[in-house]
KOLNU-32400 format. One line per field, with one value per residue (C-alpha): chain; x, y, z. Coordinates in steps of 0.001 Angstrom, whole numbers, plus 500000, padded with zeros to 6 digits. Each point is the difference from the previous one (the first is absolute). Example, Ala and Ser with C-alpha at 12.3 -4.5 7.8 and 13.67 -1.06 7.14 Angstrom:
2
mol = A;A $
u = 512300;501370 $
v = 495500;503440 $
w = 507800;499340 $
REM end
This chain:
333
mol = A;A;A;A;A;A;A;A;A;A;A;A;A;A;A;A;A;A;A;A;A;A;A;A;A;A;A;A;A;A;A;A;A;A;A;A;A;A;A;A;A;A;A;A;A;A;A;A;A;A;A;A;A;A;A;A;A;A;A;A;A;A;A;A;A;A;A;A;A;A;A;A;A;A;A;A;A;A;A;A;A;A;A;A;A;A;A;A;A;A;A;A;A;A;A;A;A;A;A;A;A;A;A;A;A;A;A;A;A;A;A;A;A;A;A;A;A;A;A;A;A;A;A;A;A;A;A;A;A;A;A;A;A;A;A;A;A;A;A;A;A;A;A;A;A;A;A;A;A;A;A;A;A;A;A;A;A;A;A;A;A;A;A;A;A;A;A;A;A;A;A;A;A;A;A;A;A;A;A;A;A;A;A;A;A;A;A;A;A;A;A;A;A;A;A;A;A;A;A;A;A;A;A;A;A;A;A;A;A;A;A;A;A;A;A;A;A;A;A;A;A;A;A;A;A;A;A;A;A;A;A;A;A;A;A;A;A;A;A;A;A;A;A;A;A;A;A;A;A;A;A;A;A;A;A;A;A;A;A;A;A;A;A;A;A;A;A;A;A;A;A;A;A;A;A;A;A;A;A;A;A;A;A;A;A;A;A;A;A;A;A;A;A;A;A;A;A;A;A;A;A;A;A;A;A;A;A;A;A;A;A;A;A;A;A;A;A;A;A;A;A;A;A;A;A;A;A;A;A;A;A;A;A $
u = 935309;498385;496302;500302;496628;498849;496311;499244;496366;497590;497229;497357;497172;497703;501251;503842;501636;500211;503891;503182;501959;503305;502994;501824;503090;502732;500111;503114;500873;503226;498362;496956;501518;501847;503518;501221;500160;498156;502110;497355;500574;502841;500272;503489;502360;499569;502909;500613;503253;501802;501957;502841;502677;502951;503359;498832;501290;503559;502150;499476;502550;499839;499678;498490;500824;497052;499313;497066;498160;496464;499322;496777;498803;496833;497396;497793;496633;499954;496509;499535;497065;498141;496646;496076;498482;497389;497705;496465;497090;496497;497882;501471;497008;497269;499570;499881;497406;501346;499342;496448;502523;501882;499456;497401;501806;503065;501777;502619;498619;501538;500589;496579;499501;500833;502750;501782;499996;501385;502360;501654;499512;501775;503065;499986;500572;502536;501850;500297;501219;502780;501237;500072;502217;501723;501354;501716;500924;500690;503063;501633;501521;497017;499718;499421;502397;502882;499474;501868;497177;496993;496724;499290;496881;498132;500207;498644;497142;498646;500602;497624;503190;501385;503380;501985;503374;499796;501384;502003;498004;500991;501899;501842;501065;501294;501292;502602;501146;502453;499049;497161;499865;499628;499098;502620;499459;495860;497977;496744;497801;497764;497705;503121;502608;497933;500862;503929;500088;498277;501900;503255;498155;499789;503946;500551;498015;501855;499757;498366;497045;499779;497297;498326;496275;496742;498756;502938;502578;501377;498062;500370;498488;499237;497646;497091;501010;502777;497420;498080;502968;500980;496570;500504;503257;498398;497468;501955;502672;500611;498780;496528;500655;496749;496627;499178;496408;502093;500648;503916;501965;501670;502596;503707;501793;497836;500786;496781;499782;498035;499395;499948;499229;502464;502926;501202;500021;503506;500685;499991;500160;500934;500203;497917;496967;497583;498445;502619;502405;502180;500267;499225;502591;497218;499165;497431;500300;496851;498969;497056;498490;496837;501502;499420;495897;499740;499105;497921;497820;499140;499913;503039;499306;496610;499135;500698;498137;502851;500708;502907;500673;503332;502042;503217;502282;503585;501632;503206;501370;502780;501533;501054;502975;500903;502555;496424;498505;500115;499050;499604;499112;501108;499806;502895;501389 $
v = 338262;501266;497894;497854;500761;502639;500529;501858;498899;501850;500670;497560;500675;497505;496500;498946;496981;497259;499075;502722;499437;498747;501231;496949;498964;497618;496573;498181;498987;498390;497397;499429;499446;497172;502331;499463;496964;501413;498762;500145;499555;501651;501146;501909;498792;496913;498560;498603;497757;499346;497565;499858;497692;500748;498513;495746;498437;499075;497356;496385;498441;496625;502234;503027;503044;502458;502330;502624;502929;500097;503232;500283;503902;501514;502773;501496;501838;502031;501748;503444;501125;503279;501005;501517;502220;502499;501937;501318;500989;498458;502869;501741;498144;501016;502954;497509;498041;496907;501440;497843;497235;501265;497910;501384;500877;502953;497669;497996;501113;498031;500775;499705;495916;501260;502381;497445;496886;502705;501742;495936;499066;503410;499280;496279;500820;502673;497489;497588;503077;501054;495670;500628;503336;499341;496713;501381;503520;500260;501304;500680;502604;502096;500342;503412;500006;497389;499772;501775;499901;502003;497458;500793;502469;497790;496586;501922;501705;496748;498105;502935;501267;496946;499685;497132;500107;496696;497289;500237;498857;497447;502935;501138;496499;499329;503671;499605;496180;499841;496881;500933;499994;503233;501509;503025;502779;499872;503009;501107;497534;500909;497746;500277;498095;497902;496985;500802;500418;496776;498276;501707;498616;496245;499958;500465;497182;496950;496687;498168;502481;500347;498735;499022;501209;500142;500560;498350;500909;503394;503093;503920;501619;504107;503180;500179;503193;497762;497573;502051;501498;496235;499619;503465;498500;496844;502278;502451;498575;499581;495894;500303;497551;500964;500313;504524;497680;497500;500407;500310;496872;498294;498525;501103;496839;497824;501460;500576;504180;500926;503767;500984;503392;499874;499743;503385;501236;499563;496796;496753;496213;497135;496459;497055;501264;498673;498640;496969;501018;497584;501139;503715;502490;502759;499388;502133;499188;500934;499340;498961;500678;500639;503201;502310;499024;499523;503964;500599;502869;501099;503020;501185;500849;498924;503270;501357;501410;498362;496813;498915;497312;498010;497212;498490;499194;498427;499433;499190;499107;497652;498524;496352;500232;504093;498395;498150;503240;502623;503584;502871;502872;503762;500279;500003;498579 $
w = 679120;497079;498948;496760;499081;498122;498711;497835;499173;502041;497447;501596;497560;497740;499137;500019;499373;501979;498885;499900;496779;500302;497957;497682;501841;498806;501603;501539;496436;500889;502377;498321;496285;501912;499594;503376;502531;503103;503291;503357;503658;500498;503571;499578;497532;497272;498929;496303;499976;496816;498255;497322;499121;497868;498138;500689;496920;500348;498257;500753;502499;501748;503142;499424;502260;501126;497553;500068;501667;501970;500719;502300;500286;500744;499147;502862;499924;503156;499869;501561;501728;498806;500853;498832;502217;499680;502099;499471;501829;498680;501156;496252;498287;501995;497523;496750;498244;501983;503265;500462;499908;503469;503215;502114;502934;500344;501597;498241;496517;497467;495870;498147;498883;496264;500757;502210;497092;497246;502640;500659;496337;498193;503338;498858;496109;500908;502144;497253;497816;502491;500255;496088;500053;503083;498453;497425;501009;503745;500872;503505;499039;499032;504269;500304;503220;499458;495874;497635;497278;499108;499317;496171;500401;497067;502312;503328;497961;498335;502915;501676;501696;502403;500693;498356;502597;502216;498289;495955;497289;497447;497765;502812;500857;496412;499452;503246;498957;498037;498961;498261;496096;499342;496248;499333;498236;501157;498320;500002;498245;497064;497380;497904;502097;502581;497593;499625;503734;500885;497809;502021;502999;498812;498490;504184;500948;501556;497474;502775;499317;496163;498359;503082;499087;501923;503533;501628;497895;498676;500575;498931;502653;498989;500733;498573;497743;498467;499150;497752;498599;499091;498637;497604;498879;498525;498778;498296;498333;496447;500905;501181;503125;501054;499266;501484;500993;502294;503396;501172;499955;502600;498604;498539;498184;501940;503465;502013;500550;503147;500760;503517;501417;503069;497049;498854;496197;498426;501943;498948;501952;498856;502032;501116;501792;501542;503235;500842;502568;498727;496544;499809;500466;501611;503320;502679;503257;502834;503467;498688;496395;501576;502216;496829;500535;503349;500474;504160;500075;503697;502312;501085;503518;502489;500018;496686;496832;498100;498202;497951;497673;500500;498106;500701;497199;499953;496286;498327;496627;498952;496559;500512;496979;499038;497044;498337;499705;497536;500550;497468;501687;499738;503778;502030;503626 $
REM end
């Protein structure tokens, strides 16, 4: 198996920093903007039961005859397990400036101090940005040996080319149920129609929903490159809905707008969202949330040069009620 380290620093010479720089990476936007109720514990499968009753009312009668439907169904998250795992051999530093920081003995040399913080902290931020993708995008299909799907190159490269094939995201769940309110006629969004197509968005949502505003209630959940081009529409039309000094706004007819990364451009959301489980309509399901930071660094073998670093991860994604959400999207099943 190939090494996951490379170095490429070897010029030891004069003073260096005592810190490596760390390229920005997008967060787990979803979770953390409170967009998603997060479900823990679950061992293999988590099981959501559901209720609805139908036709009740009936004519009065002196005695009345049963009338009525309870229909009890269910939604499962079923997690499945995929893995990190990478191999390197410490000895690589010994020709860089953090060499003095190397253990003394051969023997069961481990990273430098600094390089083994910033090697777990850059994995840890990365982690968070694959939960964020993953969420969203994830498609079984995209399995390079049972899938009939290509991963979009763009998603693999920001992503730092994972692979996003072990469970369906949220848009592949609403894309394959027909249940789903689905937008027709979805184009490419620009600053000129964001507004007309949001407003095609909200004439989908369900009554119970309208004008049901703030952190609990109605959310438009979109990338972050159809935020801004919300933010130039208010800017440049013949109104002046915004100050070119403000920043972008978060609302549309009083509708909280969150941007988040994992969502792709030309797609919009629209449902309750947020971290109930018994209210919100997105759902993540884990093991245990703490599985995407709980990374072990240790040699691989008692004899070995090598070490590896290793996490365990076991995810899913569920929608409580497909016909309460409305999708825009340009994407397809």
């Amino acid at each position: 198996m190939a090494e996951a380290l490379n170095v490429t620093e070897n010029v030891w010479s004069g003073t260096a920093a005592e810190y490596f720089l760390l390229r920005p990476v997008t967060t787990m936007d979803t979770f953390e903007k409170g967009c998603i109720s997060l479900i823990n514990g679950i061992k293999k499968i988590y099981t959501i039961d559901r209720i609805e009753v139908s036709n009740f009312i009936q004519d009065a009668a002196a005695t009345p005859t049963s009338q009525g439907s309870i229909l009890v169904d269910y939604k499962q998250l079923i997690p499945n397990r995929f893995d990190l795992y990478m191999e390197f051999n410490p000895h690589d530093f010994e020709q860089t400036v953090f060499a003095p920081e190397l253990q003394k003995f051969l023997m069961d040399r481990a990273l430098p101090i600094t390089a083994n913080n910033f090697v777990l902290l850059q994995l840890m931020r990365r982690v968070n940005q694959y939960y964020e993708y993953a969420t969203w995008q994830s498609r079984l299909a995209y399995n390079p040996i049972t899938g009939t799907e290509t991963c979009p190159a763009a998603l693999q490269a920001i992503t730092k080319e994972n692979n996003f094939y072990y469970f369906d995201g949220l848009i592949e769940k609403l894309l394959n149920d027909p249940n789903t309110l689905l937008v027709p006629g979805a184009v490419t969004l620009t600053y000129s129609n964001i507004r007309s197509q949001m407003d095609a968005c909200i004439s989908l949502v369900p009554l119970a929903n309208i004008a049901k505003y703030g952190a609990d209630g109605l959310k438009i959940l979109v990338s972050i490159n159809t935020w801004l081009l919300y933010g130039k529409a208010l800017r440049e039309d013949a109104f002046k809905n915004q100050n070119t000094t403000d920043k972008n706004p978060d609302e549309f007819q009083g509708y909280d707008i969150e941007r988040c990364s994992g969502i792709p451009d030309n797609t919009i959301i629209m449902c309750i969202a947020n971290p109930n489980p018994q209210s919100s309509e997105l759902m993540i399901g884990v093991n245990e949330f703490g599985d995407k930071d709980n990374l072990k660094m240790g040699p691989i073998l008692n004899f070995s040069d090598l070490w590896a670093i290793r996490a365990e991860q076991k995810v899913d994604v569920q929608i409580g009620f497909t016909d309460q959400v409305v999708i825009y999207t340009t994407l397809t099943a």
